[in-house]
GUVOLO-37292 format. One record per residue (C-alpha): z, x, y. Coordinates in pm, whole numbers, padded with zeros to 5 digits, always signed. Each point is the difference from the previous one (the first is absolute). Layout:
% residues N
ZXY
...
//
This chain:
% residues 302
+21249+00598-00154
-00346+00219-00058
-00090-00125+00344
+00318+00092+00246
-00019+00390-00160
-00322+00028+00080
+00069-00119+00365
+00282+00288-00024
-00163+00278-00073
-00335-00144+00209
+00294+00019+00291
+00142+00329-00056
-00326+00154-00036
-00077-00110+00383
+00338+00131+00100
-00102+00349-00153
-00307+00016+00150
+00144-00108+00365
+00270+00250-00064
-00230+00314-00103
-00231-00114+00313
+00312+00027+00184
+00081+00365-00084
-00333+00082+00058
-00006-00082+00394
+00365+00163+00024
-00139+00331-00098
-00291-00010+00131
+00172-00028+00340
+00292+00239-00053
-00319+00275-00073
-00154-00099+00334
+00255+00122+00229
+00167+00388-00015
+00328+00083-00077
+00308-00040+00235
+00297-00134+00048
+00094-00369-00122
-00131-00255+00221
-00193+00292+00205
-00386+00061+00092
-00052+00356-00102
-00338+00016+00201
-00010+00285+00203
+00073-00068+00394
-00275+00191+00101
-00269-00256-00139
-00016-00264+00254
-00002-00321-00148
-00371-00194+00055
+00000-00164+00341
-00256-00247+00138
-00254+00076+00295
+00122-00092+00369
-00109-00292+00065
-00237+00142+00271
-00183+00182-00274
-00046-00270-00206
-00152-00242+00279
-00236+00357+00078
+00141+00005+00306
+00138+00379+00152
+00305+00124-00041
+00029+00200+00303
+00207-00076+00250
-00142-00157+00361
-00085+00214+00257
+00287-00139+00266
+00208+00100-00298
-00142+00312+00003
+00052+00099+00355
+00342-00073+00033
+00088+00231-00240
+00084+00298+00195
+00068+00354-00224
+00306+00174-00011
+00091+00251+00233
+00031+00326-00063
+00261+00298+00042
-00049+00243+00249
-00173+00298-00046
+00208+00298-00124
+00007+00250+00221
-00106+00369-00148
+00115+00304+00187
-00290+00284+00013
+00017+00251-00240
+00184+00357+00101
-00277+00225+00025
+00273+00332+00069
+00340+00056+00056
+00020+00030+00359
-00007-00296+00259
-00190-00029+00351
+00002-00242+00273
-00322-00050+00243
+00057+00298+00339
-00065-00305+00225
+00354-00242+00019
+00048-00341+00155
-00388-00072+00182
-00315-00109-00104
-00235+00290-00086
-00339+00072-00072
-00156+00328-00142
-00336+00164-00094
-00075-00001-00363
-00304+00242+00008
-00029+00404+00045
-00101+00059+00369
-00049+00386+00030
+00425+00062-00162
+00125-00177-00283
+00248-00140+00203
+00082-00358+00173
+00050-00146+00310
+00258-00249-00016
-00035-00221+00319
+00305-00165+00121
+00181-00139+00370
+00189+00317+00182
+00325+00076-00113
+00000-00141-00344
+00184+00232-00255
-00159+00212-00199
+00217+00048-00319
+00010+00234-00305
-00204-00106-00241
+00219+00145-00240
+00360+00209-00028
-00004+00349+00054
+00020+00310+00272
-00126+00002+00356
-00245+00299-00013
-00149+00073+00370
+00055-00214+00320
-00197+00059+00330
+00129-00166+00292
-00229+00145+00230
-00371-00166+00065
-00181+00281+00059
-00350-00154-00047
-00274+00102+00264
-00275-00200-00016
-00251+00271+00189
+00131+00233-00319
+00029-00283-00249
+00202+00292-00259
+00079-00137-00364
+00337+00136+00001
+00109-00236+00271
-00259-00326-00096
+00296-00205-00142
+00200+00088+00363
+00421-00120-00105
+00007-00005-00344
+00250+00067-00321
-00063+00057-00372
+00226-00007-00299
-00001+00146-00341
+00103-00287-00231
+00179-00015-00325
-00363-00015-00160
-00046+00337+00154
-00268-00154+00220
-00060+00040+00346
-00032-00273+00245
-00085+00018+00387
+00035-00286+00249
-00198+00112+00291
-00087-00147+00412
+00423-00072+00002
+00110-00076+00343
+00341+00099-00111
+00170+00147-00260
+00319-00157-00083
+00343+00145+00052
+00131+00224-00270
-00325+00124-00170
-00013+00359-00009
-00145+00193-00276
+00251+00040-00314
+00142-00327+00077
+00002-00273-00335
-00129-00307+00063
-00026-00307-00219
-00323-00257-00045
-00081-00242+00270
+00251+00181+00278
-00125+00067+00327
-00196+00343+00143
-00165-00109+00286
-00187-00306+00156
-00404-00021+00056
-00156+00124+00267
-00277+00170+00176
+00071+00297-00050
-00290+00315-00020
-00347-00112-00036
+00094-00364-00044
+00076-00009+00353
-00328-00194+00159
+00044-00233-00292
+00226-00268-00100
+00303+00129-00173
+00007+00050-00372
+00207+00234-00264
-00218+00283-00136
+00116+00000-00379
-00118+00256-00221
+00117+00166-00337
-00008+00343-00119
+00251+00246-00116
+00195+00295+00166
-00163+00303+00171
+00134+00177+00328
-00073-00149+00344
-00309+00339+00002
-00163-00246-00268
-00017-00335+00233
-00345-00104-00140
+00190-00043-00333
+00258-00241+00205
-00245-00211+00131
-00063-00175-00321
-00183+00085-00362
+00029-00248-00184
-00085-00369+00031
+00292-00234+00099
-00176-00372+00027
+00044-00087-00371
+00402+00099-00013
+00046-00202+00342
-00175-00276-00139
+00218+00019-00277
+00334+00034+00192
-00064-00258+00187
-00075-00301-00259
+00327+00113-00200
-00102+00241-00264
+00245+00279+00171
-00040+00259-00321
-00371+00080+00076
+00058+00375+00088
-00295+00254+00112
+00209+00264-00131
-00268+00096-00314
-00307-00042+00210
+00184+00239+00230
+00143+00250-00234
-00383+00004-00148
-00202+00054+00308
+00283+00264+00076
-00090+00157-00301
-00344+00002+00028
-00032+00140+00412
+00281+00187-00071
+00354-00029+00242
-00199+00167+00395
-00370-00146-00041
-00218+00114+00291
-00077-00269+00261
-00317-00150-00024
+00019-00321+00206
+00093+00015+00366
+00096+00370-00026
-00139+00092+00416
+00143-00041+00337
-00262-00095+00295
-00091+00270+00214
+00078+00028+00368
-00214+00266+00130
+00120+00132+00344
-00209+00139+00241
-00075+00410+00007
+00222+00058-00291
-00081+00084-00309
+00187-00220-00268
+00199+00253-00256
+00066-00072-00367
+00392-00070-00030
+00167+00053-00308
+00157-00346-00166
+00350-00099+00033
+00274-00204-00136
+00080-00253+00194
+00345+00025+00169
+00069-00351+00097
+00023-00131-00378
+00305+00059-00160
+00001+00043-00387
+00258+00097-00246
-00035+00025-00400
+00152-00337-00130
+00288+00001-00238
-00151-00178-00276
-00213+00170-00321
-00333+00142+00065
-00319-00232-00012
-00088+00034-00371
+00361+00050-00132
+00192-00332+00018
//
């Protein structure tokens, strides 16, 4: 009887100790993981579980991929480029004097800061901007044994524009129908076609462009051009159309003040004539060119 309650308690002594060990593990692993739901990994999803090498790396072999591989991937195409208009530089709007053929013009001062624009005969000559028809001479009254500045230019027409700046197209061999001084016209309409007209006329034909501001027809130095046009044509014609030469004008105005004397081309070539004595004669406006003061603000005042 001594011997089976010693087995007993030898047995239930095993049982506790298997039992405690038990509880032991249990808790041990209920600690190791964090708290969640039941039955759910609480790991965070941005820890990437432990992954094994590719097998490439683990041979030592590179992972990269061939080179056919390589070339047969072709990158992706992209969009077009955006197209970006230029920025307005002021609030008026020119077109190039010179519509509908191929030009080419001087880009340099040679003696006037003005331009020759050559073009093919009877290509229009357009204004460069809207405004008023200021003087138009249909006659050519260039002499080549007098060679006289007020007549260099030979058909020609100018406008006051809405910027208050003068613009001459010179050398027309017409001036088209309807443009008389006083007269509104808008950008890019017709005044005359090229020609070879006035001093122009042992050369190919061409428009004489020049830019200034209003004076009478007395002052026709001032008319044959003051300040430099190149950069504003260049500009006109690649699409920025608000480049305007109305401050550089309105300056130089400002500083020469509104009838500079002439100091470039200013003579006429003398013809002497045989037993006479050649007499002084007093300067004159010239009758041929018509002018009249255009109905829009003064230069200065818009």
């Amino acid at each position: 009887m001594e011997t089976v309650t010693r087995v007993e308690i030898m047995r239930t002594g095993h049982l506790g100790r298997w039992a405690a060990v038990t509880a032991a593990l249990l808790l041990t692993g209920a600690c190791s993981q964090a708290t969640g739901l039941a039955g759910v990994n609480a790991t965070s999803p941005s820890t990437p579980p432990a992954t094994s090498p590719p097998a490439a790396a683990q041979s030592g072999e590179s992972a990269e991929p061939e080179a056919e591989h390589q070339a047969a991937e072709q990158p992706p195409k992209g969009d077009d480029p955006v197209k970006v208009p230029p920025p307005k530089l002021s609030k008026y709007e020119y077109t190039f004097p010179v519509k509908g053929c191929k030009t080419t013009y001087q880009r340099k001062l040679l003696v006037l800061p003005k331009t020759t624009i050559w073009a093919p005969q009877g290509c229009a000559f357009v204004a460069p901007i809207g405004g008023v028809v200021d003087e138009v001479n249909l006659q050519d009254k260039w002499s080549p044994s007098t060679d006289a500045g007020a007549t260099r230019e030979g058909r020609f027409v100018t406008i006051i524009g809405e910027d208050g700046v003068r613009y001459l197209g010179g050398h027309l061999d017409a001036v088209a129908d309807g443009v008389k001084p006083g007269v509104r016209v808008k950008a890019g309409q017709l005044l005359g076609r090229v020609g070879r007209t006035g001093n122009a006329r042992d050369t190919g034909s061409n428009l004489y462009f020049a830019i200034s501001w209003k004076t009478g027809p007395a002052f026709w130095w001032v008319r044959r051009g003051m300040v430099e046009p190149w950069d504003y044509l260049d500009a006109w014609a690649t699409g920025n159309r608000t480049y305007s030469p109305r401050e550089k004008t309105l300056a130089l105005r400002g500083k020469l003040g509104e009838t500079p004397g002439c100091a470039v081309q200013c003579g006429t070539k003398k013809v002497p004539q045989a037993g006479k004595t050649q007499e002084p004669r007093p300067k004159r406006t010239d009758k041929s060119v018509v002018t009249v003061t255009p109905s829009i603000a003064p230069f200065g005042q818009q």
